[in-house]
DOFI-48159 format. One record per atom (N, C-alpha, C): y, z, x; residue in one letter. Coordinates in steps of 0.001 Angstrom, whole numbers, plus 500000, padded with zeros to 6 digits. Example, Ala and Ser with C-alpha at 12.3 -4.5 7.8 and 13.67 -1.06 7.14 Angstrom:
# DOFI-48159
494310507800513190a
495500507800512300a
496700507800513200a
497750507080512850s
498940507140513670s
500030507870512900s
This chain:
# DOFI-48159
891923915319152264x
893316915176151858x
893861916505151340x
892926917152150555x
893114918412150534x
893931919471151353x
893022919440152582x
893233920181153366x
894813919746154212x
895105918921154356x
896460917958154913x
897324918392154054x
897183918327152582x
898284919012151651x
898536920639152134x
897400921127151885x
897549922388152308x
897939922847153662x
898054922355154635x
898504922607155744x
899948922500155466x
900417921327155234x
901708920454155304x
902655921427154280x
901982922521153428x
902239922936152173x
903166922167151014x
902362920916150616x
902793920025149399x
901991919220149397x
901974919162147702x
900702918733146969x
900567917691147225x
898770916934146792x
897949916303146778x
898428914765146992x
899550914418145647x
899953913407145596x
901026913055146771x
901734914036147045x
902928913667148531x
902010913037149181x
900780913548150113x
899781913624151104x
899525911927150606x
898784911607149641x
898971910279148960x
900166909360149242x
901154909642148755x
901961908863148895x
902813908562150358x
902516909652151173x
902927909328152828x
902022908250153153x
900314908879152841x
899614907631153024x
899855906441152865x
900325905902151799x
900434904477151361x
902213904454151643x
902694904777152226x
903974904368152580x
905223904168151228x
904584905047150344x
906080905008149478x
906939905924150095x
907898904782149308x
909585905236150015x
909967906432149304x
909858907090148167x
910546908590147687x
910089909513148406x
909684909528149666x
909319910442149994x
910387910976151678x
910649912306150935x
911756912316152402x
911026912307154018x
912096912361154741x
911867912068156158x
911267913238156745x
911887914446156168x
911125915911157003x
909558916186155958x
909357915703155125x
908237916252154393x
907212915148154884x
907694913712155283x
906704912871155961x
906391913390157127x
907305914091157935x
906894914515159500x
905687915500159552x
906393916572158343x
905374917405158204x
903776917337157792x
904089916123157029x
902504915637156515x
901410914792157299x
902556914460158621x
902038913485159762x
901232914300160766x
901967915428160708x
901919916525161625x
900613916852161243x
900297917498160187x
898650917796159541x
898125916999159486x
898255915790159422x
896972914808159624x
896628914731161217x
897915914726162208x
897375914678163553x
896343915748164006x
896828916755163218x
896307918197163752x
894859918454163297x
894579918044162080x
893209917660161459x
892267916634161760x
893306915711162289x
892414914573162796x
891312913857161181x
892876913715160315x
892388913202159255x
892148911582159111x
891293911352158657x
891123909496158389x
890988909847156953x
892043908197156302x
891297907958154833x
889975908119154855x
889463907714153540x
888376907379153226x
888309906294152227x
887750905129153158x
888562903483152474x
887332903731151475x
886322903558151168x
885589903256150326x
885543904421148834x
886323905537149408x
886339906540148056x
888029905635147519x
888562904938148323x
890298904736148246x
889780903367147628x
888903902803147680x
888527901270146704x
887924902278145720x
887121902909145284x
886664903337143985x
887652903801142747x
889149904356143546x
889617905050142689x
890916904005142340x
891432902818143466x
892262902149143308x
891937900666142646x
890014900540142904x
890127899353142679x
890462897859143177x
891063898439144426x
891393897431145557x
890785897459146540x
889801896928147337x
889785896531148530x
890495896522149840x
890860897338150773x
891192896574151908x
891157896319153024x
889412895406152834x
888766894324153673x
889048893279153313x
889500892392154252x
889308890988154573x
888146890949155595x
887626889653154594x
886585889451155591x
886735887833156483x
886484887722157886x
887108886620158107x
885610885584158445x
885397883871158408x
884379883192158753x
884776882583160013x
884392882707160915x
884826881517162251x
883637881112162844x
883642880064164153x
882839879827164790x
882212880802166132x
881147881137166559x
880911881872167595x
881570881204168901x
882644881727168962x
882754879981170543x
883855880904171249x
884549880695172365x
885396881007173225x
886705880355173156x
886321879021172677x
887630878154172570x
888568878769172396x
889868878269172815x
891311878832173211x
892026878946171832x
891555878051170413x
892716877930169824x
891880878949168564x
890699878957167997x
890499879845167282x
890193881433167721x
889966881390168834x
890152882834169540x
891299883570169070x
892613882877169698x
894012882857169556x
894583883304168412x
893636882450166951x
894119882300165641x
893409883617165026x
892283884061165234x
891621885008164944x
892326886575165494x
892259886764166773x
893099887947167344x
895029887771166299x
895604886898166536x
896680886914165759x
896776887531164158x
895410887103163632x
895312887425162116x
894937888492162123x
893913888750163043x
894160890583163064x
895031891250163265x
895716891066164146x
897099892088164394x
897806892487163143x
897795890692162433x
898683890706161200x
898554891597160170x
896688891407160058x
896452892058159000x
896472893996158796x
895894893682160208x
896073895788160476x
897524896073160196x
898879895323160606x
899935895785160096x
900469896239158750x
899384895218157859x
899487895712156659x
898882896666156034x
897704897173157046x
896668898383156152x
895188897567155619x
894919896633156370x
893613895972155997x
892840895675157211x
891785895761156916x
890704895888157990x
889811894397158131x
889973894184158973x
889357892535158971x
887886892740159402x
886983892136158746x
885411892155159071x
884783890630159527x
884680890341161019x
884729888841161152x
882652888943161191x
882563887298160615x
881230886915160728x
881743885698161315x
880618886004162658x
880746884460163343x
879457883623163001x
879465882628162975x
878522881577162739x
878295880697164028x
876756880561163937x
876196879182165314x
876795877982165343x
876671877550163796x
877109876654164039x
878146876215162428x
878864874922162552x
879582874689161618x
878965874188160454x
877935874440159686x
877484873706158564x
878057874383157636x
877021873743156638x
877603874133155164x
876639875142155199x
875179875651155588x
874684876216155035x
874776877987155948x
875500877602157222x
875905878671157891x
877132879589157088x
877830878418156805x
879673878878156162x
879263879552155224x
878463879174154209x
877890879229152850x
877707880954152976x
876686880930153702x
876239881631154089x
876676883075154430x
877506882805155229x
878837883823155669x
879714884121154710x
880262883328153856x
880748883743152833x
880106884695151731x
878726884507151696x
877933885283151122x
877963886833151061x
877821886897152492x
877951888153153251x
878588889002152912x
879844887947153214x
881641889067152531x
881684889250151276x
881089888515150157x
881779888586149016x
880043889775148676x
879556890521149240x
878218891049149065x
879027892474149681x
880073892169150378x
880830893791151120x
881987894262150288x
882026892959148894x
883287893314148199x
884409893625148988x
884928892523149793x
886072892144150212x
887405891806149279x
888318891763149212x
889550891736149302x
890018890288149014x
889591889738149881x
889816887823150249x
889297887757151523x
889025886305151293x
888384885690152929x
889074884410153186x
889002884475154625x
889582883438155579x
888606882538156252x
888470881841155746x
887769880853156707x
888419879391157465x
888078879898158959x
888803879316159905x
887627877858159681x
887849876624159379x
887243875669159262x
887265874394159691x
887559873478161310x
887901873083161459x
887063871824161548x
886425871693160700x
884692870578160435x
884327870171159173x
884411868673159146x
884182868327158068x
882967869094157229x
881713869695157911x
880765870280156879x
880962871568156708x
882136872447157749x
882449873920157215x
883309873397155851x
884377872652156031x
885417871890154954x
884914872133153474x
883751871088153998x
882723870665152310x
882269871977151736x
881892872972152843x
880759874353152261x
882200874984151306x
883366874612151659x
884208875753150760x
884146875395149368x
883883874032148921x
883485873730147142x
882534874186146884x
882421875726147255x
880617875687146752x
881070876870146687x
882344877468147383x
882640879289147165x
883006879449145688x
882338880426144797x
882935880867143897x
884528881590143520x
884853881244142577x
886209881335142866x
887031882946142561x
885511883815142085x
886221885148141808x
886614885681142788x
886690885340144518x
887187886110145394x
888828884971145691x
889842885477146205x
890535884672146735x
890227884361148164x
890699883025148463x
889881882354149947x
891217881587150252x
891185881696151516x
892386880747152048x
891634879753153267x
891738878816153921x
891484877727154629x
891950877478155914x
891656877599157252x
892836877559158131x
892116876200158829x
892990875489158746x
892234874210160030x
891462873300159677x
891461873227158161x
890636872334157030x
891299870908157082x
890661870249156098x
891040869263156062x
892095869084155347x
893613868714156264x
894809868480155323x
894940867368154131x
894149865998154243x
894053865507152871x
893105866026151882x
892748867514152014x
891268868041151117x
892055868590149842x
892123868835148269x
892671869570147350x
891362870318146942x
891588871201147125x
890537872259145830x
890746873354146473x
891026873868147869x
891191875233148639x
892716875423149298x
893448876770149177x
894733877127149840x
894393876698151399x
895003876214151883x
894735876083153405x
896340875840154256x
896389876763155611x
896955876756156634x
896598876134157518x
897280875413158177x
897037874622159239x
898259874138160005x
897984873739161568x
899128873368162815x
898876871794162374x
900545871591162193x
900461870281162557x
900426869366162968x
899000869514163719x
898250868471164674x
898967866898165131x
899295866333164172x
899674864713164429x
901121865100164995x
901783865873164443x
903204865703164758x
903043866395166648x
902463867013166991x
902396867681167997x
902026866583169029x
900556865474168538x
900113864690169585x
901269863634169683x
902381863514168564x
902967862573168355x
904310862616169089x
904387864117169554x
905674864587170148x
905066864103171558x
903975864739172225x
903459864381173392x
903419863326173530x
903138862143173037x
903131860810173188x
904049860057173785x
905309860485173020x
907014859852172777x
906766860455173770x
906606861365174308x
907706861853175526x
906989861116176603x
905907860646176932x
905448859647177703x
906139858407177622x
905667857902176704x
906797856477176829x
907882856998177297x
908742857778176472x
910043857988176839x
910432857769178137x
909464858261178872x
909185858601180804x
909301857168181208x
908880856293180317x
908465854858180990x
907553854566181421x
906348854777180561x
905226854670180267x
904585853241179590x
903853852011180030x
903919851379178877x
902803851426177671x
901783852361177982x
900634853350177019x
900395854681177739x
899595855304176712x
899334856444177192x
897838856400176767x
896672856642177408x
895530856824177438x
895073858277177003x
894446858487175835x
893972859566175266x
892307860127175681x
892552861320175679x
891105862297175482x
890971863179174633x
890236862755173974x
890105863907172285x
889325864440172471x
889166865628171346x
888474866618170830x
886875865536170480x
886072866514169508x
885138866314169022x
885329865578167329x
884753864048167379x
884909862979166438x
885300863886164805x
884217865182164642x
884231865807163344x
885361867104163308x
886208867208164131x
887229868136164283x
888249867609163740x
889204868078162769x
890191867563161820x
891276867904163186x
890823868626164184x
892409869088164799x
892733868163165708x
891207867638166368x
890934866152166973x
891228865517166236x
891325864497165095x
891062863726164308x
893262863598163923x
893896864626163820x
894739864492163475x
895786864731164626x
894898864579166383x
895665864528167682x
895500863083168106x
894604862667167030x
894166860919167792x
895630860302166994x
895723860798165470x
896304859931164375x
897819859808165176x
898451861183165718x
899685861149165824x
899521860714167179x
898776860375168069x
898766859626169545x
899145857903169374x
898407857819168224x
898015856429167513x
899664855728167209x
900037856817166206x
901658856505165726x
902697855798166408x
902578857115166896x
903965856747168649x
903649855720169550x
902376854689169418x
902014854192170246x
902402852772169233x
901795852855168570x
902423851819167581x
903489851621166878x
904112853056166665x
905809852655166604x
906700852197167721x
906381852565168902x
906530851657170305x
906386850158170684x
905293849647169923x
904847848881170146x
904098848520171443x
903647849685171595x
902425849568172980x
901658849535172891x
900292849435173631x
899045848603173512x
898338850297173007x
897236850272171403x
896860851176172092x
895283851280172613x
895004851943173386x
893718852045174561x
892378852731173780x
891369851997174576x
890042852995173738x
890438854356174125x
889689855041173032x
889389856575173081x
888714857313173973x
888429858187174797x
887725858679175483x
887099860297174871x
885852860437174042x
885916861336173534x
885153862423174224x
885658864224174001x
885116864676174200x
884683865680173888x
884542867274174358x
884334868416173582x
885139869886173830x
886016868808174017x
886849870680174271x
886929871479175495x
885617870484176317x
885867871403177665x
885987870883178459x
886388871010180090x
887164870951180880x
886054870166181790x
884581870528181039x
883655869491182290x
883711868023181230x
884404868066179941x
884000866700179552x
885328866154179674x
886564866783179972x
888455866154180460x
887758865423181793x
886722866625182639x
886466865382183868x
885866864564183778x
885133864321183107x
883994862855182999x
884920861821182779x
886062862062181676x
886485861210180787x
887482860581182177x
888299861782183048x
889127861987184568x
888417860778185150x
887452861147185576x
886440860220186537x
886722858809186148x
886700858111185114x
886777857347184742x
887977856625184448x
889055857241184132x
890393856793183831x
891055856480185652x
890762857979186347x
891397857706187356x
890680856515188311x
890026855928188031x
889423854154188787x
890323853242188523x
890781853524186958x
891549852470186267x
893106852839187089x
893567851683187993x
895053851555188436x
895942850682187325x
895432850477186077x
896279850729184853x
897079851419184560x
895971853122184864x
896306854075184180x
897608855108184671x
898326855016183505x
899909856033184518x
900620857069183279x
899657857008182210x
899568858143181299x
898426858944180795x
898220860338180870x
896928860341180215x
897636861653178949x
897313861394177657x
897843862959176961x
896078862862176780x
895771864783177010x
894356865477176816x
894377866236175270x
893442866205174678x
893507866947173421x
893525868112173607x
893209868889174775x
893649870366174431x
893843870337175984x
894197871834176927x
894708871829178199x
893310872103179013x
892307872735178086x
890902872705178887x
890632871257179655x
890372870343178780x
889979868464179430x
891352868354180080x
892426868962179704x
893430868464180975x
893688868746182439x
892513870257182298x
892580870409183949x
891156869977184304x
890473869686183627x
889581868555184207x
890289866610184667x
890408866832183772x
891926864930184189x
892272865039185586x
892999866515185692x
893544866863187283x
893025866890188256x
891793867340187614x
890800867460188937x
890494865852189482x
889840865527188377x
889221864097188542x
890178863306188863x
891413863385188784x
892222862605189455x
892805862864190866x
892749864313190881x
893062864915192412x
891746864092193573x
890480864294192844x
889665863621193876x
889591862414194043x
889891861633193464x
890766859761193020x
891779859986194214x
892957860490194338x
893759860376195442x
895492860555194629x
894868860566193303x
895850859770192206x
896638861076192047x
897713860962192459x
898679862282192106x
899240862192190956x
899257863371190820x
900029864025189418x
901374865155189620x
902748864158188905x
903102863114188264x
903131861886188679x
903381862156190213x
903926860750190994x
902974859423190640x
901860859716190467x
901065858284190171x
900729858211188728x
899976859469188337x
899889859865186713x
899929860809185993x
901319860659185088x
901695862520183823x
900235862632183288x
900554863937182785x
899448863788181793x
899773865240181076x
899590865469180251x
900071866306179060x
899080866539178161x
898814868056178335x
897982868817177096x
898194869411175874x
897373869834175322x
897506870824173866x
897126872158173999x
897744873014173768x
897598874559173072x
898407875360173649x
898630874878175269x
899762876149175824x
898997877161176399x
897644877382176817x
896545878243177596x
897384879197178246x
897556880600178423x
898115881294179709x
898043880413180919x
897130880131181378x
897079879593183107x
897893878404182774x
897958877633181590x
899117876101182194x
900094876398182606x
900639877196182676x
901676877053183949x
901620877416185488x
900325877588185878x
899992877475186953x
898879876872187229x
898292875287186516x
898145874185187284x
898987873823188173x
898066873233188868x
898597872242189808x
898866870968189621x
900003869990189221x
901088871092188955x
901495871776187063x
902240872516187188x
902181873018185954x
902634872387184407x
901374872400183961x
901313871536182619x
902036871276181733x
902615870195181359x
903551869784179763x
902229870013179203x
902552870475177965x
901971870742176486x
902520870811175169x
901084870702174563x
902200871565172862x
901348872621172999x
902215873738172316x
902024875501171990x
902064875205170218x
900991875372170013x
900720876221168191x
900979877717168233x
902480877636167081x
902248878770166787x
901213879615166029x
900523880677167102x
899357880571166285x
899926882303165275x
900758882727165735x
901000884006165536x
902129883303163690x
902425882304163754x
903267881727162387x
901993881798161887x
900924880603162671x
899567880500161357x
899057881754160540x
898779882967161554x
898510884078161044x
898968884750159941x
900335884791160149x
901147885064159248x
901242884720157999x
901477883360158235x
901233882475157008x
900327882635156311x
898940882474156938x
897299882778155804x
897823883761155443x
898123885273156279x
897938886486155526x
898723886514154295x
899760886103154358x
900809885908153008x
900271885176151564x
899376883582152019x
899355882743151464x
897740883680150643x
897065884466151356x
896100885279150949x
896373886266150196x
897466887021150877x
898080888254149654x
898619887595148466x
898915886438148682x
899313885722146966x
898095886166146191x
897039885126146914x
895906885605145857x
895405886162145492x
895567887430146478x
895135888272145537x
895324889290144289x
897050888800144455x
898209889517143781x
897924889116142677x
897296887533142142x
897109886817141799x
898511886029141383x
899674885339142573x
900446884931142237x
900198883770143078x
900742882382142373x
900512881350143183x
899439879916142009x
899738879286142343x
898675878973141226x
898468877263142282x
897422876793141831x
896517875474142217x
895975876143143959x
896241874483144880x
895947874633146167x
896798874183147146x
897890875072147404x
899176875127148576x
898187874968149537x
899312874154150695x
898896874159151552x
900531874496152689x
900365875240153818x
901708875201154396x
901292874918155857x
902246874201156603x
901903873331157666x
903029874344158639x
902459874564160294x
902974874984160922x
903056873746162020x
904756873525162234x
904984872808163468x
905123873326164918x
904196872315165380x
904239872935167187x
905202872655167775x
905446873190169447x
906268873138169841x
905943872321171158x
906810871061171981x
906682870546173260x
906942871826174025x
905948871699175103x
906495872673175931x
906775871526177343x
907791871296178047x
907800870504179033x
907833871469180778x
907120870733181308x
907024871319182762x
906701870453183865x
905644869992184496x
905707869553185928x
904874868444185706x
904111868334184912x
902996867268184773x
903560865989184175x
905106865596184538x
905295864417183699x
906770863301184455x
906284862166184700x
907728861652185569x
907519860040184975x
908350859812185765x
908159857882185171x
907012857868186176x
906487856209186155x
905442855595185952x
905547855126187431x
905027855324188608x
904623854049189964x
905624853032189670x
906529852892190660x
907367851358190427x
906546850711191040x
């Protein structure tokens, strides 16, 4: 930093304060100080910049090791967010969702003297492992359990989303809609069954067993295989758009067209749904609001402003397209 002052010719603290983005500092003396850092090819030095400030800024984040579409999504988003602010995100992925993995991982971060942590938790035993985090770090919750109190948590609001997809089936002239869920211990499953459930019973339509599965597109077809036999069937909503282009399939080889014989409507909004065959109604989570949101609902805590366990709910959006008509007269 030294040397950046001295190039730039102005002292120590300017060089400082361009760094951290205070505003008293004019426009030609920032250029100039930008200019010597390009030319030096200067980097902070975060860990001498926590010794002397006392602050941290790592976040450290917990998720699952997996590919899935929606914490992928939620994870890349919270990074973007967070680098905008000047914090460096350190993710630990975990095998699997327990308590003693989460536990675990949390360990890790609060051992790197982090900042705050995020844990993406969408399982009743990641859920449980967060009463066990000590509370000198701040922690925020994404995907937890919305009736849970003791942790800040962000989360999409799942029911209202399956509940929008639903209505708009009936609406079509539908007289049920036949569901494929997530995994039984997934709150995001668990709260796509509740709002499927709603609309079906505020309708007053019959509602149908469950067909459960795991998120992927070979278990939408098993569940496909099976629905499309049933000449009942003239709705299907999928818990996410993976099992929904399995539905398609398994119904394409049935004979059973889609819309003309059966809609069917997914969750998350994937890049490729709009080029199924044909191209998919869904709901889209904002996942770039969720991001946002934790990072905020996290910088509370650590500000230390905010007090108990907020929780703020992001609403999804219908996306409508090709996968949806009235019902076989």
């Amino acid at each position: 930093m030294s040397d950046v002052a001295k190039l730039a010719g102005v002292s120590h603290q300017t060089v400082s304060r361009v760094l951290n983005g205070h505003p008293n500092v004019r426009r030609q003396t920032q250029l100039r100080v930008r200019a010597a850092i390009e030319e030096l090819g200067y980097r902070p030095n975060r860990a001498a910049r926590t010794l002397v400030t006392g602050r941290s800024q790592l976040i450290g984040v917990v998720t699952q090791n997996s590919t899935l579409y929606g914490p992928s999504s939620l994870l890349a988003s919270f990074e973007l967010a967070a680098a905008a602010r000047g914090f460096v995100v350190s993710v630990r992925r975990v095998r699997e969702l327990d308590r003693a993995s989460i536990t675990a991982a949390v360990e890790h971060h609060r051992d790197q003297r982090v900042a705050g942590i995020v844990v993406i938790a969408p399982t009743g035993p990641a859920d449980a492992a967060l009463s066990q985090v000590p509370g000198d770090v701040p922690l925020v919750a994404v995907d937890g359990d919305p009736g849970r109190h003791g942790a800040a948590l962000v989360t999409v609001d799942q029911e209202a989303g399956a509940y929008a997809a639903t209505a708009l089936l009936l609406a079509a002239g539908h007289r049920t809609v036949w569901h494929v869920s997530g995994p039984e211990d997934w709150f995001d499953a668990a709260g796509r069954v509740r709002g499927w459930q709603r609309a079906l019973r505020e309708a007053g339509a019959e509602v149908p067993p469950v067909s459960t599965g795991d998120w992927s597109a070979a278990s939408g077809y098993r569940a496909g295989q099976l629905l499309a036999r049933m000449p009942e069937v003239s709705a299907v909503f999928a818990a996410n758009d993976h099992q929904a282009l399995g539905v398609l399939r398994a119904l394409a080889e049935r004979g059973r067209r889609v819309p003309e014989d059966v809609s069917v409507v997914g969750f998350d909004d994937v890049p490729e749904a709009p080029y199924f065959i044909p191209p998919l109604t869904t709901v889209r989570p904002d996942f770039d609001a969720v991001a946002e949101q934790t990072l905020s609902l996290l910088l509370d805590r650590m500000a230390g402003r905010g007090e108990g366990a907020p929780t703020r709910t992001i609403t999804p959006t219908l996306v409508e397209r090709a996968s949806v008509a009235p019902p076989p007269a």
